[in-house]
C-alpha positions as CSV (number, residue, x, y, z in Angstrom):
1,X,28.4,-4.3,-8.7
2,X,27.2,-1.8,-10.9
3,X,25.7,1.9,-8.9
4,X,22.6,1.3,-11.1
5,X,22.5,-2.2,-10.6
6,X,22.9,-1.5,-6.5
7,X,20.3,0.9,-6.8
8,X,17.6,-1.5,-8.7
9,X,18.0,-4.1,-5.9
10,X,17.7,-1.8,-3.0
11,X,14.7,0.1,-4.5
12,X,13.5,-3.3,-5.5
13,X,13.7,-4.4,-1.8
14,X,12.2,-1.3,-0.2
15,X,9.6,-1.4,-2.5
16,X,8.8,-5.0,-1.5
17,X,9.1,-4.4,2.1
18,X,6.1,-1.4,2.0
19,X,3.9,-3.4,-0.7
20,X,4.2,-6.2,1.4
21,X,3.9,-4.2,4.9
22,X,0.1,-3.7,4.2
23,X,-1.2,-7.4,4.7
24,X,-0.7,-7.1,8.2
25,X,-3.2,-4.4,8.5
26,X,-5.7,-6.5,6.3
27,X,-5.7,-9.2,8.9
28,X,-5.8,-7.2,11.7
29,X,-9.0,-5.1,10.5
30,X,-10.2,-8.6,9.4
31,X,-9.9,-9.8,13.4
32,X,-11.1,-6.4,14.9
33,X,-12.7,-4.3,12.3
34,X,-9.9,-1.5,12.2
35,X,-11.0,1.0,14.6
36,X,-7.3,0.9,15.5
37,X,-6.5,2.2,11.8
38,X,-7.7,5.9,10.8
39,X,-9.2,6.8,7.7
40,X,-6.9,9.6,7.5
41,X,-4.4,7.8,7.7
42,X,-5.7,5.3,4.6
43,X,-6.5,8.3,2.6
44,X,-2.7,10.0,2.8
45,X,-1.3,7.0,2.4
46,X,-3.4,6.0,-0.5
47,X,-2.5,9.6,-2.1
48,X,1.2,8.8,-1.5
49,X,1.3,5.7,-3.4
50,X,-0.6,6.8,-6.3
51,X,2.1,9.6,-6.7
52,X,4.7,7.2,-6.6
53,X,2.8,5.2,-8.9
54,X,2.8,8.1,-11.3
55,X,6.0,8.8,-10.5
56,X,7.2,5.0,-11.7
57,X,5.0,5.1,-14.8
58,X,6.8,8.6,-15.9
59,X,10.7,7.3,-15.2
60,X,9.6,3.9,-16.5
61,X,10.8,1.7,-13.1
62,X,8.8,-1.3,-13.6
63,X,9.6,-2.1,-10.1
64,X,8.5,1.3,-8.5
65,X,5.4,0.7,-10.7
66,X,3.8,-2.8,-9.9
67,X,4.8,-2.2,-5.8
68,X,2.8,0.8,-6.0
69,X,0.0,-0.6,-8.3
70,X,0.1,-3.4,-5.9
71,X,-0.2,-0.9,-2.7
72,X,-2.9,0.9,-3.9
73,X,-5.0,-2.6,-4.0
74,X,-3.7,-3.6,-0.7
75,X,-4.8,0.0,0.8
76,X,-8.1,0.3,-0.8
77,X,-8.8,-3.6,0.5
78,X,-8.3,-1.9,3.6
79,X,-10.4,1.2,3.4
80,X,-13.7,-1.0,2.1
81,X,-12.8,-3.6,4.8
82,X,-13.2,-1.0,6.9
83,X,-15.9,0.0,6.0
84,X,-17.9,-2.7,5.5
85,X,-17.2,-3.9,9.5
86,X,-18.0,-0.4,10.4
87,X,-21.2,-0.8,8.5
88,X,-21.7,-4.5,10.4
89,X,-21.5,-2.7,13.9
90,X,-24.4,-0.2,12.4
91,X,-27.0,-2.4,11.5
């Protein structure tokens, strides 16, 4: 196997793996409202994937792209589901 070929899977599969690693934190905030999860947290890790977003878009890795694109939903979904149970608690 091609280096670059080697290197397309295995950024392919890391990428997957951290895309895919935020759906467990929806359900959780889902069942308990995230006061377990920080909005610090969210917000950094937010900022990191829209860098690597960037990052994708400028070297042109489709894969490094849509995992990215597709973190930045997952985390968002996150930080309004937060909110909005935090919001539920208030009123």
């Amino acid at each position: 196997m091609e280096s670059s070929q080697a290197a397309t899977i295995i950024g392919t599969a890391a990428a997957t793996c951290t895309t895919i690693a935020f759906v467990p934190q929806i359900q959780r905030i889902l069942k308990t409202g995230g006061n377990d999860v920080s909005y610090a947290m969210l917000a950094l890790y937010l900022m990191g994937v829209s860098l690597w977003l960037a990052y994708g878009l400028v070297i042109g890795a489709l894969a490094l792209t849509i995992a990215n694109g597709l973190s930045i939903v997952f985390v968002s979904t996150c930080i309004v589901l937060k909110m909005m149970k935090g919001r539920a608690k208030i009123d």
